[in-house]
GUBALUM-70010 format. One record per residue: residue in one letter; z, x, y of N, C-alpha, C in turn; residue number from 0. Coordinates in pm, whole numbers, plus 32768, in hexadecimal, padded with zeros to 4 digits. Example, Ala and Ser with C-alpha at 12.3 -4.5 7.8 and 13.67 -1.06 7.14 Angstrom:
(r 'A',(830C,8527,7DC7),(830C,84CE,7E3E),(830C,8528,7EB6),0)
(r 'S',(82C4,8505,7F1F),(82CA,8557,7F96),(8313,850A,8003),1)
// end
This chain:
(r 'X',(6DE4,4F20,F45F),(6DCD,4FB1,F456),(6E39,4FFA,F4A6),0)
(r 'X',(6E64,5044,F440),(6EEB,5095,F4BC),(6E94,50F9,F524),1)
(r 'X',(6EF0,5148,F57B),(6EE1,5187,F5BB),(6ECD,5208,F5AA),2)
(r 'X',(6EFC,521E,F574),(6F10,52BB,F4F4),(6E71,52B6,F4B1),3)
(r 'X',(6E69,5262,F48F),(6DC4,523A,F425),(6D4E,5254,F48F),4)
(r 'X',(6D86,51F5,F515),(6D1A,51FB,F58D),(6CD0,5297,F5A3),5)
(r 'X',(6D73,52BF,F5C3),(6D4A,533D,F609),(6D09,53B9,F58F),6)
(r 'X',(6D3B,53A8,F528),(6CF0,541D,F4C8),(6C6D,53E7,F490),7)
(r 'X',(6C42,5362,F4C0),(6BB7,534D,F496),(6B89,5368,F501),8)
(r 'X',(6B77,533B,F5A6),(6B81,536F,F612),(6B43,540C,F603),9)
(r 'X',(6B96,544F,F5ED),(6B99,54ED,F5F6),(6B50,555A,F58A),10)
(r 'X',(6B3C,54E0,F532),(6AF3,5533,F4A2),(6A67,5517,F4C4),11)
(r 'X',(6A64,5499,F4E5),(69CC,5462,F518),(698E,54CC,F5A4),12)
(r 'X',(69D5,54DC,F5FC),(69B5,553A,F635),(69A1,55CE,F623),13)
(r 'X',(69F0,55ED,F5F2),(69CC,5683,F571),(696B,5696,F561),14)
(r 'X',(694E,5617,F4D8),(68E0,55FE,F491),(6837,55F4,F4FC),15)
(r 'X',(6859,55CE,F567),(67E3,55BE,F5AA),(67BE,5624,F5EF),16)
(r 'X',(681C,567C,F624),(6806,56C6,F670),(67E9,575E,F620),17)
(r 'X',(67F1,5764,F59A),(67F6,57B9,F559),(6760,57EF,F4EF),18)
(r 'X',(6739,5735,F4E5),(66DB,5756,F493),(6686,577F,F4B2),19)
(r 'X',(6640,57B0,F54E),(65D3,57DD,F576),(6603,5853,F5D8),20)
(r 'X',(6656,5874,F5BC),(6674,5902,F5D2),(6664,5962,F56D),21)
(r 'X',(668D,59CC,F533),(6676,5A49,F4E7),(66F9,5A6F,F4C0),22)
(r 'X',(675A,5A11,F4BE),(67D1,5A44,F46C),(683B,59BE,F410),23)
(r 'X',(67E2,5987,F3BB),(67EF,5918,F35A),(6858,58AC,F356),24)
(r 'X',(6801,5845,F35B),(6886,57E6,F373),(68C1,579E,F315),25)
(r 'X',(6886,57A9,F284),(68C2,579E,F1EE),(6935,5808,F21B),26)
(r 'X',(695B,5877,F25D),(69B3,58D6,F214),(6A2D,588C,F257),27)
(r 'X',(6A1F,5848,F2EE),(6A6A,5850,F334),(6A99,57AC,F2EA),28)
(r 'X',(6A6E,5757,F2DB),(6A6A,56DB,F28C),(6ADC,56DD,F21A),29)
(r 'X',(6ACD,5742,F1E8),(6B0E,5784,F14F),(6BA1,57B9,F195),30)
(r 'X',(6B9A,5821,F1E5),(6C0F,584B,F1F6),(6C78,5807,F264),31)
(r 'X',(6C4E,57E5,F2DD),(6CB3,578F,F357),(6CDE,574D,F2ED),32)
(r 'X',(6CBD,56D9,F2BD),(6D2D,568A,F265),(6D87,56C3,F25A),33)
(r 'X',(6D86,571B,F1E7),(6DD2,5773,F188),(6E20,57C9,F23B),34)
(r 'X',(6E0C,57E3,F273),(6E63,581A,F2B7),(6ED7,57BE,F2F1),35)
(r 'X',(6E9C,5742,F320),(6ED7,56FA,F39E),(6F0A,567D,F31D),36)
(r 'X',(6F14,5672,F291),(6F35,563E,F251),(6F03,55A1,F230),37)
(r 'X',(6EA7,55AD,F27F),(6E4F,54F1,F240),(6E11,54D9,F1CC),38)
(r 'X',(6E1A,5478,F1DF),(6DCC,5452,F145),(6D6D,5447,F12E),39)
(r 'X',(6D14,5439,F0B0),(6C83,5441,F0CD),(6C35,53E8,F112),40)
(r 'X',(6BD9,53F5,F15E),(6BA8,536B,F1AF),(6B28,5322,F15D),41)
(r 'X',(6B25,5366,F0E2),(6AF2,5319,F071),(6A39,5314,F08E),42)
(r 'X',(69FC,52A1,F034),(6967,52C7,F045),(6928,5254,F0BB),43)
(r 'X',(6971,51FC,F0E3),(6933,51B0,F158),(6937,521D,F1C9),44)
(r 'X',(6985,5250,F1D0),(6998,52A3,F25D),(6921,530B,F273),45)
(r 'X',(68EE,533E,F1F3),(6887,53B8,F1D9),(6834,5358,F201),46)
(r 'X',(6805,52C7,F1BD),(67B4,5272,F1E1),(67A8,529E,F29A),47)
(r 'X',(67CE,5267,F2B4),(67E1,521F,F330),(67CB,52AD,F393),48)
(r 'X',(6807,5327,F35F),(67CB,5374,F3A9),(6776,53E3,F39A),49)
(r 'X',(672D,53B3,F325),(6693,53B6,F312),(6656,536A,F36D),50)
(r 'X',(6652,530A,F37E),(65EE,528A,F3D3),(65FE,52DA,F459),51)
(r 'X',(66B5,52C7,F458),(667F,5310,F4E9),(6613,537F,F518),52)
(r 'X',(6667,53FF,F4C5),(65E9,5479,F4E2),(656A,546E,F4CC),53)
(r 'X',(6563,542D,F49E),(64B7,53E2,F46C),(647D,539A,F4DF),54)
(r 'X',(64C8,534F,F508),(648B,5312,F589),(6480,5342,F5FC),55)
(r 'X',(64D6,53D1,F60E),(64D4,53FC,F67F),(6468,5457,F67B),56)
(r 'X',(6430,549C,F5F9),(63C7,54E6,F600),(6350,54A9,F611),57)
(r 'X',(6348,5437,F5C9),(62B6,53D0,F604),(62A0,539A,F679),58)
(r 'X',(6319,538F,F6C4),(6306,534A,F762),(62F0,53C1,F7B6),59)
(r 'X',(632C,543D,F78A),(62E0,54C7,F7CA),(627E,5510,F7BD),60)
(r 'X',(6257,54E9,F753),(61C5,550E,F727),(6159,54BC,F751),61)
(r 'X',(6170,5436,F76C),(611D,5398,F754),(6078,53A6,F77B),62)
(r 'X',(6071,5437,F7FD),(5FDA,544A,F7FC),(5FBA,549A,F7AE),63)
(r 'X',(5FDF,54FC,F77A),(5F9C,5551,F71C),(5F6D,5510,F685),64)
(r 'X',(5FCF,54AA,F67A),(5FE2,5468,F5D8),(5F68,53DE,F5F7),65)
(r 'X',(5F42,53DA,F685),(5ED3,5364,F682),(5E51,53BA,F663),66)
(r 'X',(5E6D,542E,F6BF),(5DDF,548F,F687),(5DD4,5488,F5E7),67)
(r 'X',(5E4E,54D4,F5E7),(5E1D,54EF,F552),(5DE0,5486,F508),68)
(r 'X',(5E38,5415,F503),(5E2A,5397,F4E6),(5D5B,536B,F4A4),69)
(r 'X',(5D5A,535A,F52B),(5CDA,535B,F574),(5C77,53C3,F525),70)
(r 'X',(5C9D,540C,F528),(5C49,547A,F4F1),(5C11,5470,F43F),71)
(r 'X',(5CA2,543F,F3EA),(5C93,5448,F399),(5C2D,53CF,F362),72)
(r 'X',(5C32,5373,F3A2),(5BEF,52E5,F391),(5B50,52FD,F394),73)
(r 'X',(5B52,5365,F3FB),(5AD0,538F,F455),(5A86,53A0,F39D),74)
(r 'X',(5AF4,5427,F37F),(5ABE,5487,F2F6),(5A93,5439,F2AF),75)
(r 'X',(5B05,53D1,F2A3),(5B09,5385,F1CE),(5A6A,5301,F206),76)
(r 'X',(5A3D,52F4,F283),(59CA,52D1,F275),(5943,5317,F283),77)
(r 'X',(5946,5395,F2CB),(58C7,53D8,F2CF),(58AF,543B,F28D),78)
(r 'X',(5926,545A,F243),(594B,5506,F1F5),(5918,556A,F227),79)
(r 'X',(5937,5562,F2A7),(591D,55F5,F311),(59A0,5615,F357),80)
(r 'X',(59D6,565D,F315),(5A6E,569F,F33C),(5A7A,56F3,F405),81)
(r 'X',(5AC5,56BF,F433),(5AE2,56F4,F48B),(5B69,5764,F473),82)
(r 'X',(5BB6,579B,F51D),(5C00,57D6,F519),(5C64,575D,F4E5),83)
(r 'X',(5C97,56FB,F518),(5CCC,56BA,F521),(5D0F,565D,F466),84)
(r 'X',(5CC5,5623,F47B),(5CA1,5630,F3CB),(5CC2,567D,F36E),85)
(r 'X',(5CC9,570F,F36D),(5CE3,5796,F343),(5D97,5782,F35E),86)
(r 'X',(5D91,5777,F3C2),(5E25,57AC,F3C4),(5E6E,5734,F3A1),87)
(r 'X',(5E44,569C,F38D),(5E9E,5656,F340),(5EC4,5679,F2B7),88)
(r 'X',(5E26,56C9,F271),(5E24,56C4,F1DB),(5E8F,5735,F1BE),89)
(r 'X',(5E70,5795,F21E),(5F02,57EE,F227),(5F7F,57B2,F23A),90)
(r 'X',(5FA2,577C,F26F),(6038,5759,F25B),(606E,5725,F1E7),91)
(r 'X',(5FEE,5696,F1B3),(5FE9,5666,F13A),(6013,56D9,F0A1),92)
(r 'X',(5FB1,573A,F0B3),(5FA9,57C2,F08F),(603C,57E6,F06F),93)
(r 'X',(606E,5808,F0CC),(60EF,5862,F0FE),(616F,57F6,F0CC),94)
(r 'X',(614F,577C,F090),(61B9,571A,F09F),(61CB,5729,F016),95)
(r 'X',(6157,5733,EFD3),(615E,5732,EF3F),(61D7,574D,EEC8),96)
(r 'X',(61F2,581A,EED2),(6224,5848,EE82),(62D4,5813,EE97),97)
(r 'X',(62FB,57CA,EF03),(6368,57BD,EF17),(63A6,5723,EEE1),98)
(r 'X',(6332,56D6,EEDB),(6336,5669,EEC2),(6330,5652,EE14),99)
(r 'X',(62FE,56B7,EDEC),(62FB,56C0,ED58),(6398,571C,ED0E),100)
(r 'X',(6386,5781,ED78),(63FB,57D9,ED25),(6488,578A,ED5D),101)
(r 'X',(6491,574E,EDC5),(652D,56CC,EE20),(651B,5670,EDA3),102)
(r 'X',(64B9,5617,ED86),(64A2,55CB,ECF9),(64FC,5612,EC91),103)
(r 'X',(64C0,566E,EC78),(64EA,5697,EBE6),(6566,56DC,EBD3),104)
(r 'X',(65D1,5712,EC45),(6638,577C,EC65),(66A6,572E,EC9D),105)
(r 'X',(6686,568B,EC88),(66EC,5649,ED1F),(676F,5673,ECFD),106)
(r 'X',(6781,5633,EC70),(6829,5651,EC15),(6847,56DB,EC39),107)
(r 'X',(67FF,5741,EC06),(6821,57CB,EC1B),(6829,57AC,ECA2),108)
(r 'X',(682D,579B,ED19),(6829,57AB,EDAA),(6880,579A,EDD0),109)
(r 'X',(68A5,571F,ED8A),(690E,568B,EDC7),(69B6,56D8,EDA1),110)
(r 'X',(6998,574C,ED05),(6A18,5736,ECC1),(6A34,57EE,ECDD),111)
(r 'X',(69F2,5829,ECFD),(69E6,58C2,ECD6),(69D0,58F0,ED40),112)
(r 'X',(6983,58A8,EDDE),(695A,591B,EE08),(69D0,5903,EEAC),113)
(r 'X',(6A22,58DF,EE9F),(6A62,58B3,EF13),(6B13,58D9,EF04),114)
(r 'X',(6AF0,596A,EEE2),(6B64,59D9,EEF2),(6B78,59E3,EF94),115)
(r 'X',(6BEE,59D9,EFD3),(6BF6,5A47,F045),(6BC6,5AEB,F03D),116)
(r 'X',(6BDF,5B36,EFBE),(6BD1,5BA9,EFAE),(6B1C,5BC9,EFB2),117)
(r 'X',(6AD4,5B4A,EF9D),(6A4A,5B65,EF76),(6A2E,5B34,EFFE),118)
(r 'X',(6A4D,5AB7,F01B),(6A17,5AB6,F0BC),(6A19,5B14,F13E),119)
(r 'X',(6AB9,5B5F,F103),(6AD6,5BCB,F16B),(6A7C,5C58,F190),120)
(r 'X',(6A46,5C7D,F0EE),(69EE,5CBE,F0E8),(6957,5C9A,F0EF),121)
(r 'X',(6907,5C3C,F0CD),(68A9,5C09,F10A),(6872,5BF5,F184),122)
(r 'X',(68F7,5BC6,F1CC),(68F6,5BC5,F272),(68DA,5C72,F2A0),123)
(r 'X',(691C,5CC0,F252),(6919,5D53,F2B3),(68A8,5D91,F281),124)
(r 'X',(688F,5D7E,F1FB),(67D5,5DE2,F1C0),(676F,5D8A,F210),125)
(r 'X',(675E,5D27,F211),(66F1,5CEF,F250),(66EF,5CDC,F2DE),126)
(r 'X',(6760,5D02,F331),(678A,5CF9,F3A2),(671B,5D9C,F3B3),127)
(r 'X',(675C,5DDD,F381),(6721,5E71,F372),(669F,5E98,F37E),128)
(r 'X',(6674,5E35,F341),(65D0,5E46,F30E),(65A8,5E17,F385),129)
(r 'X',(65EE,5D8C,F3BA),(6575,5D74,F448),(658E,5DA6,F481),130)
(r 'X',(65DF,5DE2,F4A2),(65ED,5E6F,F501),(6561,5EF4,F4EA),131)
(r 'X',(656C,5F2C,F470),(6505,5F75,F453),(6459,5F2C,F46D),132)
(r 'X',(645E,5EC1,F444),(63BC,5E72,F44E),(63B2,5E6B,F4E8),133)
(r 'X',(6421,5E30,F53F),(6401,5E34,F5CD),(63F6,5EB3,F603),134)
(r 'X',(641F,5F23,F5D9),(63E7,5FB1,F642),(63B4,5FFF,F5F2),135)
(r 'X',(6366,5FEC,F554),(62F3,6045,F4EA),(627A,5FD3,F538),136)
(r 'X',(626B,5F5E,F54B),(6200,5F07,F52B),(6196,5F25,F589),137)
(r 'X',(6129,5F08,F594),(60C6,5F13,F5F3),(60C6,5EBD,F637),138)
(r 'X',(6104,5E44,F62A),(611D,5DE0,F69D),(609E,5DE2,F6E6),139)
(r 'X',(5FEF,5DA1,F6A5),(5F87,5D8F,F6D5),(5F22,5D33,F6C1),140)
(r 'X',(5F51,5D1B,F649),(5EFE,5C96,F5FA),(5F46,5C24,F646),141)
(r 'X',(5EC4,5BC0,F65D),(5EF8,5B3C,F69B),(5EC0,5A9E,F621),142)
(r 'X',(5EF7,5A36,F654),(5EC4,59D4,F5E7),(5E35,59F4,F580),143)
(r 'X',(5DFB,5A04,F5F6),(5D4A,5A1C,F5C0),(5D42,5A7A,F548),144)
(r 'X',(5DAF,5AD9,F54F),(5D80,5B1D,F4CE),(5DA9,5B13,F439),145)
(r 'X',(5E0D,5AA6,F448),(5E4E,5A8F,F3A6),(5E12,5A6E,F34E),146)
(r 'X',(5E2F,5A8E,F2F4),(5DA8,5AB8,F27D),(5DF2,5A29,F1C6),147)
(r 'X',(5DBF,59F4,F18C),(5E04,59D3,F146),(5E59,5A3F,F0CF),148)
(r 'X',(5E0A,5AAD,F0CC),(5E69,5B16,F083),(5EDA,5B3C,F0F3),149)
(r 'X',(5F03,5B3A,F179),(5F6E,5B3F,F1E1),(5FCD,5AF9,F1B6),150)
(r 'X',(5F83,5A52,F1C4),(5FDA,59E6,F1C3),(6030,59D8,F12C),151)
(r 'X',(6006,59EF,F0BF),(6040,59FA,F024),(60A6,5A60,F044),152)
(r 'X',(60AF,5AF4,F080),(6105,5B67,F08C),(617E,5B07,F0B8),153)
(r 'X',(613E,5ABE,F138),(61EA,5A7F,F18B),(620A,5A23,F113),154)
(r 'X',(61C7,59EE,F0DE),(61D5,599B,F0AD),(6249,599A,F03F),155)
(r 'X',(624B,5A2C,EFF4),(627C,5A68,EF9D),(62F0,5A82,EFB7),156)
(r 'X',(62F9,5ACD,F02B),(6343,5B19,F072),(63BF,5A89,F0A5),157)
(r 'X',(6395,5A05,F0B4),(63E3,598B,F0CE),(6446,5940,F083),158)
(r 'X',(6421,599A,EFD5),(6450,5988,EF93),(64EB,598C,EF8D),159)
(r 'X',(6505,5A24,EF92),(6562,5A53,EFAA),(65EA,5A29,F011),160)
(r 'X',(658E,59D3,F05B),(65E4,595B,F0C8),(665F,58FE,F081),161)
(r 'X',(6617,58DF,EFEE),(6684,5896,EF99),(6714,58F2,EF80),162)
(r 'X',(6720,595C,EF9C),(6791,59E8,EF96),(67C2,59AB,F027),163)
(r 'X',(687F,595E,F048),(687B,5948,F09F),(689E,59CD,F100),164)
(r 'X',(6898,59C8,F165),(688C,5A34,F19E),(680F,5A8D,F1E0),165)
(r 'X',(67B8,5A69,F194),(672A,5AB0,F1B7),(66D8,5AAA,F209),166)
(r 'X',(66F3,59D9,F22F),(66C5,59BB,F2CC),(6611,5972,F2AE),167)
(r 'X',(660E,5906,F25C),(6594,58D1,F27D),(6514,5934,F2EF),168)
(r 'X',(653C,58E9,F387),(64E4,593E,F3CA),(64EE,59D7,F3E9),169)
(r 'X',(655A,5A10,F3BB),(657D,5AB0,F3CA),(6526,5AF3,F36F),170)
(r 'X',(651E,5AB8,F305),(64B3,5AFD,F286),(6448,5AE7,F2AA),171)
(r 'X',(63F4,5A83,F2D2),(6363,5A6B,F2F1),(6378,5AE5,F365),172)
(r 'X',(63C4,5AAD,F3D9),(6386,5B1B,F433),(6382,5B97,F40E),173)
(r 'X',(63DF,5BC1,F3A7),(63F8,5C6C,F3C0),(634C,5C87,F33E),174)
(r 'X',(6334,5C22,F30F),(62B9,5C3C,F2C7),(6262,5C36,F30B),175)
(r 'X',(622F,5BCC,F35B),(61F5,5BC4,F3C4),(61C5,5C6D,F428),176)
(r 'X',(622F,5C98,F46A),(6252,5CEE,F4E4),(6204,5D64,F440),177)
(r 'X',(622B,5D9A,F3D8),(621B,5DEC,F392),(615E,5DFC,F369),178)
(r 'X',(6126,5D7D,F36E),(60BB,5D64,F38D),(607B,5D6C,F3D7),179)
(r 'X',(60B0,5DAC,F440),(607F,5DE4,F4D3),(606D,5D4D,F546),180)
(r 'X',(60B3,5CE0,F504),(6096,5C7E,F589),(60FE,5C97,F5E9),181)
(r 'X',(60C9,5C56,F641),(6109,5C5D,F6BF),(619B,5C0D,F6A7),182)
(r 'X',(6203,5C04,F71B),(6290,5BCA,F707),(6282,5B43,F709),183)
(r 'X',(622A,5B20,F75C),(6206,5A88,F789),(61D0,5A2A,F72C),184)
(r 'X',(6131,5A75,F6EF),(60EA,5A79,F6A0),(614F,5A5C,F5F8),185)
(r 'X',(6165,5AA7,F5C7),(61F5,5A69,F589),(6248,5A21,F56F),186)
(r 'X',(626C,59FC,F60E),(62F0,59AF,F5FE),(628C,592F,F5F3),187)
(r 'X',(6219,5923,F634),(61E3,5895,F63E),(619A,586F,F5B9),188)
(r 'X',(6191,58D5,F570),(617B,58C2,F4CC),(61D2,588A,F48C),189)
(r 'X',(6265,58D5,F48E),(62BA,589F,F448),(62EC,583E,F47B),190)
(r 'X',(6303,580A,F4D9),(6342,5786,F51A),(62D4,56EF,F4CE),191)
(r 'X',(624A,5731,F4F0),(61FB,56BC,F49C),(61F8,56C6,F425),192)
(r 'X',(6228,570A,F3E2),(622B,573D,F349),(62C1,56DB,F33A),193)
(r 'X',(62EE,56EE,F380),(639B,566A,F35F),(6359,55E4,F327),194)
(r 'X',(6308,55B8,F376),(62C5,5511,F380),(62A5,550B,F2DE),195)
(r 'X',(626B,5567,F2B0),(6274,54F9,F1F2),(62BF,5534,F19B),196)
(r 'X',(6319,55B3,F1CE),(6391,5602,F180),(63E6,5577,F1CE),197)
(r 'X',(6442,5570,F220),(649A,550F,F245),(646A,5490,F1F1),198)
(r 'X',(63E8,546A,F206),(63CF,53EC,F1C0),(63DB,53C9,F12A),199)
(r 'X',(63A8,545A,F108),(63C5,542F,F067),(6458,5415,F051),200)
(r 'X',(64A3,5487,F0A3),(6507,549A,F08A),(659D,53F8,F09F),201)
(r 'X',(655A,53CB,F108),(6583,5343,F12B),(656B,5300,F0A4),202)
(r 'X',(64CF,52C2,F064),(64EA,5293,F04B),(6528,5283,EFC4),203)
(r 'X',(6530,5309,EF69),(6588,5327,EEF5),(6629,52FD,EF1F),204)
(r 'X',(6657,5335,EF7D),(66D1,5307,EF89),(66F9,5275,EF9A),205)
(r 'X',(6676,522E,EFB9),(6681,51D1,EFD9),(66B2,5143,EF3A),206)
(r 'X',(6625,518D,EF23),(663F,515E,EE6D),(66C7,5186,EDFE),207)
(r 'X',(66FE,51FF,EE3B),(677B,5227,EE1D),(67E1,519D,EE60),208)
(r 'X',(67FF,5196,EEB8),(6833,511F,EF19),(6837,50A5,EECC),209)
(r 'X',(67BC,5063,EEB8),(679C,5003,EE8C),(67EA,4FEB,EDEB),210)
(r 'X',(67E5,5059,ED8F),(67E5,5078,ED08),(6884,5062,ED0F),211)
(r 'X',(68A9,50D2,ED7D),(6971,50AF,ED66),(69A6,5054,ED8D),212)
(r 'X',(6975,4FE3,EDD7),(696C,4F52,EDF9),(69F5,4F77,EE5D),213)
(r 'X',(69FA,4FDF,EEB1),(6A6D,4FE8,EEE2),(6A84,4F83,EF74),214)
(r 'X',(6AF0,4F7C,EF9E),(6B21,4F0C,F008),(6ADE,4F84,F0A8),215)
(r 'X',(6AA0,4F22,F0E0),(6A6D,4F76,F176),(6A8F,4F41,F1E1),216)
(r 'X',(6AD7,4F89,F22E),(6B43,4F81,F2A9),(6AD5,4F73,F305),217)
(r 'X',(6A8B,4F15,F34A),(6A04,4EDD,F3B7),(6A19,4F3D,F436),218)
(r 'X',(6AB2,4F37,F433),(6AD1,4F6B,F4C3),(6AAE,4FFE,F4C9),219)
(r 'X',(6AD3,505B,F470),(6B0E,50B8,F43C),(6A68,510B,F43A),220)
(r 'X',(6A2C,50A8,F407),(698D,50B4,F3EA),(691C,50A5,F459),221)
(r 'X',(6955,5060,F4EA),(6940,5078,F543),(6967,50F0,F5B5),222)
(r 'X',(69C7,50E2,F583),(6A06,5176,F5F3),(69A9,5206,F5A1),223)
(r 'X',(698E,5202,F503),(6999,5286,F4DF),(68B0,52AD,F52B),224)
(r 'X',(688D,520D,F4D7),(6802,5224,F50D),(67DF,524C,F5A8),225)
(r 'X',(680C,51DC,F60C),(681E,5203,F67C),(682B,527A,F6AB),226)
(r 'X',(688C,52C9,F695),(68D9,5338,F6BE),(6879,53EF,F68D),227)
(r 'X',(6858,53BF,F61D),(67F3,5421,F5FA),(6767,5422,F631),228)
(r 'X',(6738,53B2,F655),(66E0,5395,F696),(66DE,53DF,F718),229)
(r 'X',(6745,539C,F75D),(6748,53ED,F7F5),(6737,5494,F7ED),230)
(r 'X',(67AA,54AC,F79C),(67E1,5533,F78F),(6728,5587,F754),231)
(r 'X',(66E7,5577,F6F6),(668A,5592,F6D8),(662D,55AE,F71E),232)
(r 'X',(6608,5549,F759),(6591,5556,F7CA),(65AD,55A6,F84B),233)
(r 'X',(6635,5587,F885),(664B,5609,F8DE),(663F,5694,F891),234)
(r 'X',(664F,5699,F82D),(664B,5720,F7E2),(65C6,5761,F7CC),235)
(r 'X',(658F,571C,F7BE),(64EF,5729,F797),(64AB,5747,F83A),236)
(r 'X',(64D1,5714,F894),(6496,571F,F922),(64DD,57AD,F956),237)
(r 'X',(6551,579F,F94F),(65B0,583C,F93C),(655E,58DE,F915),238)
(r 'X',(6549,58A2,F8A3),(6502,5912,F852),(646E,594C,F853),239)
(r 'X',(641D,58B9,F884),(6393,58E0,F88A),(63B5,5926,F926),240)
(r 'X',(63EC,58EF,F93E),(63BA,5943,F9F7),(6404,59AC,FA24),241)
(r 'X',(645A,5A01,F9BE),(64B6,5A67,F9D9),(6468,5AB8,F996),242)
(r 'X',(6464,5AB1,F905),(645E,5B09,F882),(63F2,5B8A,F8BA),243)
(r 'X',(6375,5B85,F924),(6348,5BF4,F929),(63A5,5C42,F973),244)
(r 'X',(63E7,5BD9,F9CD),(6410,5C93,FA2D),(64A7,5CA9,FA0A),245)
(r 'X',(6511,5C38,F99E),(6583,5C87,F97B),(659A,5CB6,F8F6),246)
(r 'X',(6513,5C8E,F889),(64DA,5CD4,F7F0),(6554,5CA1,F7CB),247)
(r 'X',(657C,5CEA,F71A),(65AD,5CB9,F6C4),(6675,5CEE,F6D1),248)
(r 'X',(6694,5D31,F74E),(66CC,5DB6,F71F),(676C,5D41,F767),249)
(r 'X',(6751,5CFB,F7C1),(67D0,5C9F,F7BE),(6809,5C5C,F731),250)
(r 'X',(67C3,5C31,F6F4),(67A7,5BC2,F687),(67E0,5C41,F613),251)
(r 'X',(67B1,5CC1,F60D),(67D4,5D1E,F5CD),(6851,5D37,F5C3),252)
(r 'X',(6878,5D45,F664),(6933,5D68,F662),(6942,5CF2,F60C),253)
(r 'X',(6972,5C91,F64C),(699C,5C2A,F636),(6991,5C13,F581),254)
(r 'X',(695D,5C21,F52C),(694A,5C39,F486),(6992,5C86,F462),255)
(r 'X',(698E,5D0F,F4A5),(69E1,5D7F,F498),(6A6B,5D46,F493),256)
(r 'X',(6AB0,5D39,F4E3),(6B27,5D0E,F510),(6B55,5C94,F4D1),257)
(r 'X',(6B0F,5C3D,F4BE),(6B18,5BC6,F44B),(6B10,5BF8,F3AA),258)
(r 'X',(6AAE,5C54,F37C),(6ABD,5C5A,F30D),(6B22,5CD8,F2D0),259)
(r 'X',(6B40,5D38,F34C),(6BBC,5D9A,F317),(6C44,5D63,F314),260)
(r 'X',(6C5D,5CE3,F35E),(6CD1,5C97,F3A3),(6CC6,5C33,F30D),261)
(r 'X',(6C7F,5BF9,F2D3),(6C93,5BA7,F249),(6CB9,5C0A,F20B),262)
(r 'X',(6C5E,5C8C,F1C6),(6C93,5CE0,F180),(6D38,5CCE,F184),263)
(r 'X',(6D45,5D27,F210),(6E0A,5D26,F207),(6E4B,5CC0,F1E8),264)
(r 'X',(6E2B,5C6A,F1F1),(6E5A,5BD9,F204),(6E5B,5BE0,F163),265)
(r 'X',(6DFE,5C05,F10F),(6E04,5BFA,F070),(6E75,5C54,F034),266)
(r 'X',(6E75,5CBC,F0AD),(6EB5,5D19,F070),(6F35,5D01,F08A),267)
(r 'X',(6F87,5CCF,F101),(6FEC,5CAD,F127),(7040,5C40,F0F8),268)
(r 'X',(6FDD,5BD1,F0A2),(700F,5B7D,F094),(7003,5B6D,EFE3),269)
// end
């Protein structure tokens, strides 16, 4: 493995990790660094690999909440007396749905159409926009307890739109979320567990993609990228839950801003 290879799997893997559970998309940034810094594609093991990662870093940070739930649901499917707990798995389940059907059916269109600089550039700045508006219109008051399965279908919907790179997986839940009057926290800890069977499905389609192109997989390459997202992830996720009430959406805001007017030019300049 060269060195050149090291370091841009290295650095994409970290991107990639540190991005996906923030609010400003890490498909967009995935799509464009290449294309800037001139690498090549790092192909579908690498997406593999740092899927697993972000996947694992959200379950080892979650690991008590996901035993509750766990727990809970087992409780249900034998006594059929629904708790809170219970409820809010079927919600996520819920919320996982429309994305998993319409990613199914849109992949080609996704894969071949939707990964313009000019469309990412603008995606990044309207939806950058919007969580700006949902974080200072929202009532920021509803906590877990109150999500409703007509709630959880809205994000759910609203997650869709995540396949548009640029839009930000957890940036859309939350700014649906926050528009719903939940709280910042409340939110973010929705959509972060809302990753666990969006990431998963999403793993394992690519995975079967992988398999199908029978392509050659660099072990090493596949260690550094899982690894690396891993770390990068879970600090991100600990980052975010324990800031997000008292520094809100409006850092994360610049930062879109400035990224998605800066592609624009970049379309336009070049």
């Amino acid at each position: 493995m060269e060195l050149t290879e090291a370091l841009s799997t290295f650095f994409l893997a970290l991107v990639q990790g540190a991005t996906e559970f923030l609010p400003v998309s890490s498909s967009a940034h995935l799509i464009f660094l290449p294309r800037w810094f001139g690498w090549k594609d790092q192909g579908l093991a690498f997406d593999v690999a740092t899927h697993f990662g972000t996947l694992g870093a959200v379950l080892i940070y979650f690991r008590k909440r996901l035993v509750e739930l766990s727990v809970a649901s087992f409780q249900y499917l034998r006594t059929l007396e629904p708790s809170d707990n219970s409820r809010y798995t079927s919600y996520l389940l819920l919320a996982t749905l429309p994305i998993i059907v319409v990613g199914w059916l849109c992949k080609d269109l996704v894969a071949t159409h939707f990964r313009s600089v000019a469309l990412i550039g603008s995606a990044t700045l309207v939806f950058g926009v919007l969580l700006l508006l949902a974080d200072r219109m929202g009532q920021r008051t509803k906590q877990d307890t109150e999500l409703t399965a007509w709630i959880a279908m809205l994000i759910g919907i609203g997650q869709v739109l995540a396949l548009v790179p640029g839009t930000s997986r957890s940036g859309i839940t939350i700014t649906c979320a926050l528009v719903l009057g939940f709280t910042r926290t409340a939110a973010a800890r929705f959509s972060f567990l809302l990753a666990i069977p969006t990431i998963g499905a999403a793993s394992i389609l690519t995975l079967i993609d992988l398999i199908g192109a029978n392509e050659p997989v660099n072990w090493v390459a596949l260690a550094i990228a899982t690894t690396t997202s891993f770390i990068a992830a879970y600090l991100c996720i600990e980052f975010f839950l324990k800031l997000v009430e008292k520094i809100g959406m409006l850092p994360f805001v610049v930062y879109r801003v400035l990224l998605g007017g800066g592609l624009l030019l970049w379309v336009l300049w070049v």
